[in-house]
C-alpha positions as CSV (number, residue, x, y, z in Angstrom):
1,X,-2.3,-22.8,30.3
2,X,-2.9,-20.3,27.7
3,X,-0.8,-18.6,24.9
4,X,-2.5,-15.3,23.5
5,X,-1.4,-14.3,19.5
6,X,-1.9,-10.7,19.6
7,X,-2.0,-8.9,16.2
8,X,-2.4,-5.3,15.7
9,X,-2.7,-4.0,11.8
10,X,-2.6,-1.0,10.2
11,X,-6.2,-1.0,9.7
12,X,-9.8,-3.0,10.6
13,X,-9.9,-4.3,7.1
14,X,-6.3,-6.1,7.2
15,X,-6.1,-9.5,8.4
16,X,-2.4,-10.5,10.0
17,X,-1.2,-13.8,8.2
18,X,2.1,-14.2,10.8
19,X,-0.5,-14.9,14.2
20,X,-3.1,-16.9,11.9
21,X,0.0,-18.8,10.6
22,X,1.7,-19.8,13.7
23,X,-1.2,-21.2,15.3
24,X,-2.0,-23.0,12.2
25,X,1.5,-24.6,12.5
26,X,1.1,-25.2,16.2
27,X,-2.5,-26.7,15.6
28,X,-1.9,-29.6,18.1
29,X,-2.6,-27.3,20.4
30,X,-5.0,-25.3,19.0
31,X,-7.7,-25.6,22.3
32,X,-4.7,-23.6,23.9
33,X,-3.5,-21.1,21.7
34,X,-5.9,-17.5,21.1
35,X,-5.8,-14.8,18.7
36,X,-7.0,-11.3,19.1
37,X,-6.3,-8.7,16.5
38,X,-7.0,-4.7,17.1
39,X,-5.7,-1.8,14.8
40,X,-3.2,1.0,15.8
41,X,-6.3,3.1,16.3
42,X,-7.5,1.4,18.8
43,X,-7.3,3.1,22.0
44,X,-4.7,1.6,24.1
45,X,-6.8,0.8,27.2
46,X,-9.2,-1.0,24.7
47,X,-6.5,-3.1,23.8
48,X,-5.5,-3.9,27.7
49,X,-8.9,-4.7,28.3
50,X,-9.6,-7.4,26.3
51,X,-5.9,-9.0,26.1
52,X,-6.6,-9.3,30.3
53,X,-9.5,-10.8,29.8
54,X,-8.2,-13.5,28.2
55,X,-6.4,-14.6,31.0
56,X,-3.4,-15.9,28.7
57,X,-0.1,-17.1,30.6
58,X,2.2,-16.1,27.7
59,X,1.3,-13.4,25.2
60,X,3.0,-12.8,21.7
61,X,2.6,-9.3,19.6
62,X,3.2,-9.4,16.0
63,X,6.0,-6.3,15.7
64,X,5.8,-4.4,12.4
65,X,7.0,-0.7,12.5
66,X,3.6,0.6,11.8
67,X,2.8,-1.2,15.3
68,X,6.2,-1.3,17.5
69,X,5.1,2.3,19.6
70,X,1.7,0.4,20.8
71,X,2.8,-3.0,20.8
72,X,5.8,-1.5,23.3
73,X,3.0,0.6,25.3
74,X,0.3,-1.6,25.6
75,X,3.6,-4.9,26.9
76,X,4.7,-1.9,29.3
77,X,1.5,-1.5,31.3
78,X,0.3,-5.1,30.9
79,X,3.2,-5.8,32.4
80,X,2.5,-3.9,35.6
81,X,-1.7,-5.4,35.8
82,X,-0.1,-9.2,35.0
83,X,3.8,-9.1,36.2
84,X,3.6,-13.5,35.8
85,X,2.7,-13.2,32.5
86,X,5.3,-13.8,30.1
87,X,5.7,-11.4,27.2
88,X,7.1,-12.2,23.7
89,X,8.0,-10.4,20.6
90,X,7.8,-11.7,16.6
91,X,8.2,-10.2,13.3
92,X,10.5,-8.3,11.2
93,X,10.7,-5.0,13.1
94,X,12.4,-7.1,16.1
95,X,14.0,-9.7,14.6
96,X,17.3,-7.6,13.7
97,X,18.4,-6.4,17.1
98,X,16.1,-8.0,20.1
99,X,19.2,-7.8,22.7
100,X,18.8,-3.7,21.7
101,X,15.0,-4.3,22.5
102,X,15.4,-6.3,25.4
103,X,17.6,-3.9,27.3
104,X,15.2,-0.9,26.5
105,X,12.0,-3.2,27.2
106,X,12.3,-4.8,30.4
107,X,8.5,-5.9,30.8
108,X,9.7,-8.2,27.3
109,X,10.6,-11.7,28.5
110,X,11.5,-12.9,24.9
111,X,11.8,-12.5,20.9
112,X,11.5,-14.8,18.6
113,X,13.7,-13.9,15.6
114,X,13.2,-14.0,12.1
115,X,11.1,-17.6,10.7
116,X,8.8,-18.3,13.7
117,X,6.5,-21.2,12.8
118,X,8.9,-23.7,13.6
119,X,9.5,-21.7,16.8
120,X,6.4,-21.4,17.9
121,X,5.7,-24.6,17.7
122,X,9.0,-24.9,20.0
123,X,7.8,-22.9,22.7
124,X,4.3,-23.9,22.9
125,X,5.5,-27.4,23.5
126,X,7.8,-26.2,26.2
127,X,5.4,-23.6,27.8
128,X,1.7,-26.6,27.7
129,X,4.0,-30.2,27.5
130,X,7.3,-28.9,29.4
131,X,9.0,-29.4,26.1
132,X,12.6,-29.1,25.4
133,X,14.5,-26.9,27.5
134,X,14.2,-23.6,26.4
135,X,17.8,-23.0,26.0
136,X,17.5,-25.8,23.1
137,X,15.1,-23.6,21.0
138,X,16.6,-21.9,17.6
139,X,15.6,-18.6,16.6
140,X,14.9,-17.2,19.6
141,X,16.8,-14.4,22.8
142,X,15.1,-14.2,25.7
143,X,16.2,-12.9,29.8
144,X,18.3,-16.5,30.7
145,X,18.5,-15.4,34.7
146,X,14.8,-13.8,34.7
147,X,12.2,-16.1,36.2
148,X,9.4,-13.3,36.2
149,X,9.3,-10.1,34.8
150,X,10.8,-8.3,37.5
151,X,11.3,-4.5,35.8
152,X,13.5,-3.6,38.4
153,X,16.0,-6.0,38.2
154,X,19.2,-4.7,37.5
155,X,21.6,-7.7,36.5
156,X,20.7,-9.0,33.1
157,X,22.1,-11.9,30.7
158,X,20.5,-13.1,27.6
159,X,20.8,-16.1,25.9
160,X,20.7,-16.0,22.0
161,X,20.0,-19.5,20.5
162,X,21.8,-20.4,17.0
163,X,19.3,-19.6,13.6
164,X,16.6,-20.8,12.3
165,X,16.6,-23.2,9.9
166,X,14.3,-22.2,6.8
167,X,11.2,-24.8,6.5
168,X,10.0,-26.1,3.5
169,X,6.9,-23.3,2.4
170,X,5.1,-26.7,1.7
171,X,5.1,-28.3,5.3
172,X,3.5,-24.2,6.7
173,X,-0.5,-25.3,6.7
174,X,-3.4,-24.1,5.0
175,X,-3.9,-20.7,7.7
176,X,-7.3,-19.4,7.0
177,X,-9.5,-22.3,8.5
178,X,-12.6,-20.3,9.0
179,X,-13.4,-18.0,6.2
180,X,-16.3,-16.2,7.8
181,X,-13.5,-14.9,10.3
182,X,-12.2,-13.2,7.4
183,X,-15.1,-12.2,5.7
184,X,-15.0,-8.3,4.0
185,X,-11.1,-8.2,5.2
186,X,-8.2,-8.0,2.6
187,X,-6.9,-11.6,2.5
188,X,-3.1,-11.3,2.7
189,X,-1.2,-14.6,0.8
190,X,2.2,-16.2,0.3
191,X,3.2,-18.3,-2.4
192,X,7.4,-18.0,-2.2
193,X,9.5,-16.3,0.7
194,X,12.7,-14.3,-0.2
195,X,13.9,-12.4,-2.7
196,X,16.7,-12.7,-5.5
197,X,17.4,-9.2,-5.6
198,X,19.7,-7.1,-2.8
199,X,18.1,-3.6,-2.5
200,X,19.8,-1.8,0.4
201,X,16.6,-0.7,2.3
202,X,14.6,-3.5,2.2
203,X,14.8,-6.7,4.4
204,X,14.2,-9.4,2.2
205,X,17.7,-8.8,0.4
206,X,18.7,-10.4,3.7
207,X,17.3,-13.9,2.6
208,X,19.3,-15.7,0.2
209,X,17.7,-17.6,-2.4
210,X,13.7,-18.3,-3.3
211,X,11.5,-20.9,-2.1
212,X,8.0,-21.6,-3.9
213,X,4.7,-22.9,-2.4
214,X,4.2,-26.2,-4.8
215,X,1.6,-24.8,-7.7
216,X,-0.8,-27.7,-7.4
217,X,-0.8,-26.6,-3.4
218,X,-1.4,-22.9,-4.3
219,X,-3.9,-23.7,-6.8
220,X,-5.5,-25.5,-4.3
221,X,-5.7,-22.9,-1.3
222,X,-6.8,-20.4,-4.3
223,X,-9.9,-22.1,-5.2
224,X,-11.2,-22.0,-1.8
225,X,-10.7,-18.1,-2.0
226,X,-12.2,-18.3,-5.1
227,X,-15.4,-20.3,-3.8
228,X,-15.9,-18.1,-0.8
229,X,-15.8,-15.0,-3.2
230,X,-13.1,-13.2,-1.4
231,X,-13.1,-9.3,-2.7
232,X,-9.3,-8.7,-2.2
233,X,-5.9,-11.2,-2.3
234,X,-2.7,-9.9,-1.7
235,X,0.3,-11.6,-2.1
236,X,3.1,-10.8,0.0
237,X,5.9,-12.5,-2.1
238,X,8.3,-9.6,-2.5
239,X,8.6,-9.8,-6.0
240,X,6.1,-12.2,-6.9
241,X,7.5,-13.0,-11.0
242,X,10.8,-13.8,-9.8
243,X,10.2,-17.6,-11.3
244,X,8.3,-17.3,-14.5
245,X,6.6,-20.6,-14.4
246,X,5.5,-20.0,-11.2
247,X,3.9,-16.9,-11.7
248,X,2.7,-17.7,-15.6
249,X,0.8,-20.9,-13.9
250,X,-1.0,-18.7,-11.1
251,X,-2.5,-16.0,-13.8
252,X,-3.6,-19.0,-15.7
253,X,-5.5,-20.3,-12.9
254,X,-6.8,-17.3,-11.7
255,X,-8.2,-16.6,-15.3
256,X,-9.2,-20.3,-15.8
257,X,-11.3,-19.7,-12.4
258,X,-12.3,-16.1,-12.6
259,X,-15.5,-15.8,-10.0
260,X,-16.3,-12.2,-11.7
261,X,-15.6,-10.7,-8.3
262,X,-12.0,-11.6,-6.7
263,X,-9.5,-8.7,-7.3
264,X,-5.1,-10.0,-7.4
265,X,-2.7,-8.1,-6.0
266,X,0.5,-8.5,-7.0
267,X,4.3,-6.8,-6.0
268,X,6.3,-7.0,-9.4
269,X,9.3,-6.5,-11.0
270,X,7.8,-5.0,-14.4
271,X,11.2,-5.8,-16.6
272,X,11.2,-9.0,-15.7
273,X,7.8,-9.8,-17.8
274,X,8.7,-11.8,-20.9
275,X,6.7,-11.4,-23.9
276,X,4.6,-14.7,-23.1
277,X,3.5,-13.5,-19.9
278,X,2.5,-10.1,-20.8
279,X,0.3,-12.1,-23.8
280,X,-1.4,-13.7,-20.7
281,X,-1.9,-10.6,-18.6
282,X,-3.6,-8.6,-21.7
283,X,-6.5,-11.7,-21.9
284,X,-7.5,-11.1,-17.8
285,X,-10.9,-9.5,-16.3
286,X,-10.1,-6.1,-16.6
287,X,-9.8,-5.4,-12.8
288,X,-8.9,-8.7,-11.6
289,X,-5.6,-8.2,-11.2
290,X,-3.3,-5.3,-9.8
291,X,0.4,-4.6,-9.8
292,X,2.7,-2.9,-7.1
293,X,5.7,-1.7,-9.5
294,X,8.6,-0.5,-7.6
295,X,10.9,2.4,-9.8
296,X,12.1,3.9,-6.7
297,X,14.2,6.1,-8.8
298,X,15.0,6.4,-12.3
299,X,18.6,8.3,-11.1
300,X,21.3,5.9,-12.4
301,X,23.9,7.0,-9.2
302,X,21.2,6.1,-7.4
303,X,19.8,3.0,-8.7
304,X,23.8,1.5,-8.4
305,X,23.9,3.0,-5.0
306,X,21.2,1.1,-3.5
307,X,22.5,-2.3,-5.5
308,X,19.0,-2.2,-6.8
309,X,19.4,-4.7,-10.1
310,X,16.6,-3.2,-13.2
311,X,16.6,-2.4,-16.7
312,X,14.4,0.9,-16.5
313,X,14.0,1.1,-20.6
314,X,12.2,-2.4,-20.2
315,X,10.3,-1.4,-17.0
316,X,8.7,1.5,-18.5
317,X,8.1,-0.4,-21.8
318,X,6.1,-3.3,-20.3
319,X,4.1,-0.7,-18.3
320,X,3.3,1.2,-21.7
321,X,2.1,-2.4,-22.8
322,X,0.1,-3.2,-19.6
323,X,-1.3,0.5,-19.7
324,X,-2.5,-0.2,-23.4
325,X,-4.2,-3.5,-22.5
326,X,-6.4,-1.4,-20.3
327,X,-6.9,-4.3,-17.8
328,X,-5.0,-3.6,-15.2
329,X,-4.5,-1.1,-12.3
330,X,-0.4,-0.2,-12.2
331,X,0.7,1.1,-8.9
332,X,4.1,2.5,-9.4
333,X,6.2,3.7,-6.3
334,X,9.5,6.2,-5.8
335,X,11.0,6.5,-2.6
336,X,12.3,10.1,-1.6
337,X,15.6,10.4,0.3
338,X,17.6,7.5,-1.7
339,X,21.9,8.5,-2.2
340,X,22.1,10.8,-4.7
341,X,18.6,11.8,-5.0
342,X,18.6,15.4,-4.6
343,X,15.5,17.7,-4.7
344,X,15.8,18.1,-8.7
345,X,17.0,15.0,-8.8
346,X,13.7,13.4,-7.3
347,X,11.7,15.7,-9.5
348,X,13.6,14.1,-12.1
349,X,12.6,10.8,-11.4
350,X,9.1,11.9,-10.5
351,X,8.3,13.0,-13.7
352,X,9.8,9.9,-15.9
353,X,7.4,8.2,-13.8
354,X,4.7,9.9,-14.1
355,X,4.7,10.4,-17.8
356,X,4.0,6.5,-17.6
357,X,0.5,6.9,-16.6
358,X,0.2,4.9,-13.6
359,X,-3.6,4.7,-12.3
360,X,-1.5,5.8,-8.1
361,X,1.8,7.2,-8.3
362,X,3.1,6.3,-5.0
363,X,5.8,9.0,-3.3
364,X,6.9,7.3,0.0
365,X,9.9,8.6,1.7
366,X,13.1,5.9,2.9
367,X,12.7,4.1,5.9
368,X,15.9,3.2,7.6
369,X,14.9,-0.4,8.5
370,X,16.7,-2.5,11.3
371,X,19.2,-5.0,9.8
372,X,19.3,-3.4,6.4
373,X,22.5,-2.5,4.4
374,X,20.9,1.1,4.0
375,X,21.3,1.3,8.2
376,X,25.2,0.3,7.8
377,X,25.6,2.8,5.3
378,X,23.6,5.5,6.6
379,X,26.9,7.8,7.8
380,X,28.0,7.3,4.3
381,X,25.7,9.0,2.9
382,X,25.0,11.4,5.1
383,X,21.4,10.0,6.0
384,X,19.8,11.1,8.9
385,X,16.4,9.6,10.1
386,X,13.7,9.1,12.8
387,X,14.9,7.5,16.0
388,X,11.7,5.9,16.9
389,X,9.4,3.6,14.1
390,X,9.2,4.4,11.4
391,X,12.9,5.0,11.0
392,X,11.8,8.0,8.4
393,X,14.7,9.8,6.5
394,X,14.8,13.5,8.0
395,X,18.0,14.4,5.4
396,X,20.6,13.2,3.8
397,X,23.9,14.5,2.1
398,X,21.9,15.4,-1.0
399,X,18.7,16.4,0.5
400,X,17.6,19.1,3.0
401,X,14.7,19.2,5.6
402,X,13.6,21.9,4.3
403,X,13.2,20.2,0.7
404,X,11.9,16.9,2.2
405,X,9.0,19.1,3.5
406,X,8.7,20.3,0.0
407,X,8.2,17.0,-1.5
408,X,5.6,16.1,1.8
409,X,4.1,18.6,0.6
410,X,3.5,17.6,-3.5
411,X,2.7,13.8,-1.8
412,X,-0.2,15.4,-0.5
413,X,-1.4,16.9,-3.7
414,X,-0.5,13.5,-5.9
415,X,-2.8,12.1,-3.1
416,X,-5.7,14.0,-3.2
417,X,-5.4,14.9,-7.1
418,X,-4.0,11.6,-8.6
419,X,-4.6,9.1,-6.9
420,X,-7.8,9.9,-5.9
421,X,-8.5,8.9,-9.4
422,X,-11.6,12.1,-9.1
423,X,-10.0,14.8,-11.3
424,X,-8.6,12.8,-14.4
425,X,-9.5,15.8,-17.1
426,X,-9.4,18.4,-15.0
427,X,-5.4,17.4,-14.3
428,X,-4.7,17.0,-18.1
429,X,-5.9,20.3,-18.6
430,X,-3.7,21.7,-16.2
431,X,-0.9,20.1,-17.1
432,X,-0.5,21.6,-19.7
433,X,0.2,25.1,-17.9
434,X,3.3,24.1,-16.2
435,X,6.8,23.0,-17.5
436,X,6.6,19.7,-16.0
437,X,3.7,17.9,-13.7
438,X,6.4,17.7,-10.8
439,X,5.7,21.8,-11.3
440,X,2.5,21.5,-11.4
441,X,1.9,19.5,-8.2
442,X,4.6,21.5,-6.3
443,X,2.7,24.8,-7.1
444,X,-0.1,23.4,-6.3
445,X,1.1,22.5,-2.5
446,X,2.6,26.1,-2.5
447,X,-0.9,27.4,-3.2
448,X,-2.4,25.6,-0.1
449,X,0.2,26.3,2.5
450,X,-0.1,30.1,1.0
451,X,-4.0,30.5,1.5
452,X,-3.9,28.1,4.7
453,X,-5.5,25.2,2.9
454,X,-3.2,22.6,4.2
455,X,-4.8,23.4,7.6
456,X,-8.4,22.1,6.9
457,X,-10.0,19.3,6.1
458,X,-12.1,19.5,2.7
459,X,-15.2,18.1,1.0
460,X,-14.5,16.4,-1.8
461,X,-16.8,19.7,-4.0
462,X,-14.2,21.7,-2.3
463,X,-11.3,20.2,-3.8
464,X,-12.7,21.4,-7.1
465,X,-13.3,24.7,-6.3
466,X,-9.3,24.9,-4.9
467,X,-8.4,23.9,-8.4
468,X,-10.5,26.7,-10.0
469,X,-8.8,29.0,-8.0
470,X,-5.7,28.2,-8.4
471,X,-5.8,28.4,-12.0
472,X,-7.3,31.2,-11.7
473,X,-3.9,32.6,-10.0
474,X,-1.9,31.1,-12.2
475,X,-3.6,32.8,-15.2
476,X,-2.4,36.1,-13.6
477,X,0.8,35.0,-13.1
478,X,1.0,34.2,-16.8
479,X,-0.8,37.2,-18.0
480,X,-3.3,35.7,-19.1
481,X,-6.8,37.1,-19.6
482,X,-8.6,34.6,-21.9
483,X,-12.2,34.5,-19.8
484,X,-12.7,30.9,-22.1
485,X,-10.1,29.5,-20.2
486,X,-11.9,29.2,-16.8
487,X,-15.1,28.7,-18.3
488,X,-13.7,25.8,-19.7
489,X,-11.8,24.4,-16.9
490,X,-15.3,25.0,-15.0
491,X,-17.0,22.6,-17.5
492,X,-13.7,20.5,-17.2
493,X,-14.4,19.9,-13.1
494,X,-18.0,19.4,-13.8
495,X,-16.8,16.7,-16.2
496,X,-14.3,14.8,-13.6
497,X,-17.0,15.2,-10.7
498,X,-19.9,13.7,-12.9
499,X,-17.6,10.7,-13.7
500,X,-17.1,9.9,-10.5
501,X,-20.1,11.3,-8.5
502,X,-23.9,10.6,-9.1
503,X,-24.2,14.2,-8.0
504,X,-27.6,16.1,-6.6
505,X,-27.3,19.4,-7.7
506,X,-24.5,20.6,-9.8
507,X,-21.9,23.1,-8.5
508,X,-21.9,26.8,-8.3
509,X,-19.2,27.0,-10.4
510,X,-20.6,26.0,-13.6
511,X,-22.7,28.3,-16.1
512,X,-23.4,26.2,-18.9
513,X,-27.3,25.4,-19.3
514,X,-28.9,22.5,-17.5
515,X,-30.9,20.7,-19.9
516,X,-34.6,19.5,-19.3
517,X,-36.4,17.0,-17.9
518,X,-38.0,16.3,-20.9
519,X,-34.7,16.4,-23.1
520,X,-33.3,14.0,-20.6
521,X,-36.0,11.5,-20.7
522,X,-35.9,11.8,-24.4
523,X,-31.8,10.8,-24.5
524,X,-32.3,7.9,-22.1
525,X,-35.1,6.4,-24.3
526,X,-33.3,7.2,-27.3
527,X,-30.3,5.3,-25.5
528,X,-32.3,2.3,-24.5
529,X,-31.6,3.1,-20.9
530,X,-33.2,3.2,-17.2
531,X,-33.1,7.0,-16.0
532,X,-32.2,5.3,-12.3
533,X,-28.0,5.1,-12.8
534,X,-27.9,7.9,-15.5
535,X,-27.4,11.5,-15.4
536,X,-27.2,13.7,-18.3
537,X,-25.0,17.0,-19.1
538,X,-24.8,19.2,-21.7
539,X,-21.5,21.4,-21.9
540,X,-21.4,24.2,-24.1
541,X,-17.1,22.9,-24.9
542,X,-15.4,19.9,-26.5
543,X,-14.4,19.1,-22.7
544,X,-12.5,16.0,-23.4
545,X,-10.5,17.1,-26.2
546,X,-10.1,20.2,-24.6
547,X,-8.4,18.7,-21.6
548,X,-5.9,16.8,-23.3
549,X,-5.0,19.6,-26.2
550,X,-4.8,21.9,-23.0
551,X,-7.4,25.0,-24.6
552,X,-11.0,25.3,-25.2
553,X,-12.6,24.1,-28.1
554,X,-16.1,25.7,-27.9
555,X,-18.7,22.6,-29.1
556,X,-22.5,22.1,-27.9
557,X,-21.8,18.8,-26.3
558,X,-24.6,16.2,-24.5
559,X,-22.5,13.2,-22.4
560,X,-24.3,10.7,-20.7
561,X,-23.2,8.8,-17.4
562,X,-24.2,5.1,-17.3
563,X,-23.2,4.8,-13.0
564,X,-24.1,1.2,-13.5
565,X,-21.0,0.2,-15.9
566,X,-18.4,1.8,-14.4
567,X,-14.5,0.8,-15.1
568,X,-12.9,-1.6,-12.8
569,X,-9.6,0.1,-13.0
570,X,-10.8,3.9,-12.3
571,X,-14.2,3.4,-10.6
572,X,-15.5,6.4,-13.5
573,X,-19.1,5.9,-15.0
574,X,-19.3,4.8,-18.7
575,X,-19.7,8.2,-20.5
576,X,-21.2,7.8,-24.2
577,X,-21.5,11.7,-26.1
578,X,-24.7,12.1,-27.5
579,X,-24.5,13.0,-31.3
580,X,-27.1,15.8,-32.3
């Protein structure tokens, strides 16, 4: 008898911490449990291939909504090639109406719901011991008069067991047994479960109350992250400073054992951070941590609509401080489609955000999840959305389609311009051409569904040359005939593509003079440095000043490009100007 954990992720370099942890839990029977993980772009006969193979007698998916339209295929036809194989579903995108997906789905035999290494444990004993009738088995709904998947049957009653009750986060084991399983993967970690806040269109609202991993036990499974010189650790506590001490003894330990290497992940609430705690964060290896800030919105309708609980004037100060410590990378998100966020409402919010400085801005749009107080009040607010995963908003009583497709279309742009972290000067310089950056970004999407640009995939020199020409149109939509301007702006994009780019060749686009070999060799020796990681410009503007005052400041200037110190938060070389 075999049971088959099936996990498919997002992409190869996730790892899925649910299948990993329920057979961890259920490691008695370990020699009978099997885990095979894929990603969504697998193909789908790939998948069916290998799970047959296996020759499991029950097979689990882990259901995410990234996941739910393969995990559904894939159960559909495995059905027909093993019809005696029994099929069950896990994980948040089921757990809130498995009767719904039961009726749709019958090829499923069973969901677990909600909590499932407890259950898990459950029905392994009952499908390899003949545990405990099946019937006796919390947290779970499964076909009560089906003895095989039989798709055609047309009678159906389902049993729904009473809840879960929540473990202990101490008595869940140690999951990740075999590092070398894991090895150049994003290790995914949990140190508390739940959530104190109740956000509408989140999940983990649902859960009442906290529970904490004991410190001494997180310190413990840290270390052995720490030894094996894991690159990436992501914690998927929902708001992981909920408990100060908590949180305050973790950053100690990670800086008391910094390996030089492991990078920290870390979903926030940024106005929660007391004074102490944001003393500790300034005194960490610039790079070794990261936060996930949710703003959402910065609409006050809004944020009391949503029942989201956060003192915005304290959010954005604490991000000011963090951004000033210039040690770690802030992700800060908005979601599109909230109540009362209307196109210039959203802009609104955009911009307040934005003015913060975050190294990614992230612009995702609301997901109407299963079981969430968003989905109940949905009607209310005049929210229409996807009918199949991911649930996304199409319009609401305050925003259009046609302005949603708008704001798709600036998403794009933050994407390949902002977050990209490739065009930091260049953007400032811009900027400063437009009434707002909202403006500036939604221009810029206009300018690429006008000249077909949205159509094609682009080179990353390409992306450059866009921007030249499209402030090259925008200069003639301002009248203005200033040839220094684009000259400058040339020099500008030469600046941003050296910083990030140990280019060849340089572009087309740029006039200034190259200088010599010989006046190169001569800078680097001067410097004290190897010629291997350097590169040397000379730009006949003040290029960094220039970006930031938004004009050109004509100035004979000689950077340098050190590619082997760059920053840990942007990836950009070390630049030093070279004084004459």
């Amino acid at each position: 008898m075999k049971i088959l954990l099936v996990a498919i992720n997002a992409k190869y370099i996730h790892s899925n911490l649910a299948v990993y942890s329920l057979r961890t839990f259920a490691s008695k029977y370990r020699d009978n449990i099997g885990i095979v993980e894929y990603t969504i772009n697998n193909q789908m006969e790939d998948i069916m291939k290998k799970i047959y193979l296996e020759k499991a007698d029950v097979v689990a998916f882990s259901c995410y909504i990234w996941n739910i339209d393969i995990v559904l295929r894939v159960s559909k036809e495995l059905n027909k090639i093993l019809p005696d194989v029994k099929i069950w579903l896990g994980g948040p995108e089921v757990s809130y109406n498995p009767i719904e997906y039961l009726k749709k789905n019958p090829q499923l035999y069973g969901i677990v719901v909600g909590e499932g290494e407890q259950t898990f444990l459950e029905l392994s004993e009952y499908y390899l011991e003949h545990g405990k009738d099946l019937s006796k088995i919390c947290g779970i709904v499964y076909r009560e008069n089906l003895v095989s998947n039989d798709i055609n049957k047309e009678s159906e009653k389902f049993h729904v067991s009473g809840p879960r009750k929540q473990l202990s986060l101490d008595s869940i084991p140690f999951p990740y047994e075999d590092m070398e399983v894991f090895k150049n993967k994003i290790i995914y970690y949990e140190s508390s479960r739940g959530c104190p806040f109740s956000c509408s269109y989140c999940l983990s609202s649902i859960e009442k109350g906290i529970r904490l991993r004991s410190i001494e036990l997180v310190k413990k499974e840290l270390k052995v992250f720490l030894d094996y010189g894991v690159p990436q650790i992501k914690f998927v506590d929902r708001t992981f400073n909920c408990n100060k001490k908590h949180a305050m003894d973790i950053w100690q330990f990670i800086k008391d054992n910094d390996n030089g290497i492991t990078n920290f992940h870390f979903e926030i609430s940024a106005d929660l951070l007391s004074q102490e705690e944001l003393k500790l964060l300034a005194t960490l290896r610039p790079g070794q941590v990261q936060f996930e800030i949710g703003v959402q919105t910065t609409n006050p309708d809004t944020i009391k609509a949503i029942q989201r609980n956060m003192n915005l004037e304290k959010l954005f100060h604490n991000v000011e401080l963090i951004r000033k410590a210039k040690n770690i990378h802030q992700h800060l998100d908005l979601i599109a489609g909230l109540p009362f966020e209307g196109y210039d409402s959203f802009k609104t919010s955009f911009n307040d955000v934005y003015l913060q400085e975050p190294d990614q801005l992230q612009l995702g749009f609301l997901k109407v999840l299963n079981g969430s107080l968003i989905d109940v009040e949905s009607e209310q607010y005049g929210i229409v959305y996807q009918e199949k995963a991911p649930y996304e908003v199409l319009f609401t009583n305050h925003l259009s389609f046609s302005e949603l497709l708008k704001l798709k279309g600036v998403c794009e742009m933050v994407e390949a311009y902002y977050n990209s972290g490739q065009f930091k000067y260049s953007i400032k310089y811009l900027e400063h051409f437009f009434q707002t950056p909202f403006d500036l970004y939604s221009e810029l999407s206009g300018y690429y569904t006008d000249n077909k640009l949205d159509e094609v995939a682009h080179t990353k020199l390409r992306r450059y040359e866009i921007l030249l020409d499209f402030l090259s149109e925008k200069m003639l939509q301002l009248s203005i005939k200033n040839k220094t301007t684009l000259a400058v702006f040339s020099e500008i994009l030469l600046l941003d593509l050296c910083l990030r780019e140990n280019i060849k060749s340089r572009p087309k686009f740029v006039s200034s003079p190259l200088l010599s070999y010989q006046e190169i060799r001569a800078i680097c020796e001067a410097q004290g440095l190897d010629r291997k990681n350097i590169r040397v410009e000379q730009f006949a503007y003040d290029v960094i000043t220039s970006a930031y005052e938004g004009k050109a400041i004509q100035k004979d200037t000689t950077i340098l490009f050190d590619y082997s110190l760059r920053d840990p938060l942007s990836y950009g070389a070390k630049i030093t100007v070279i004084e004459k």
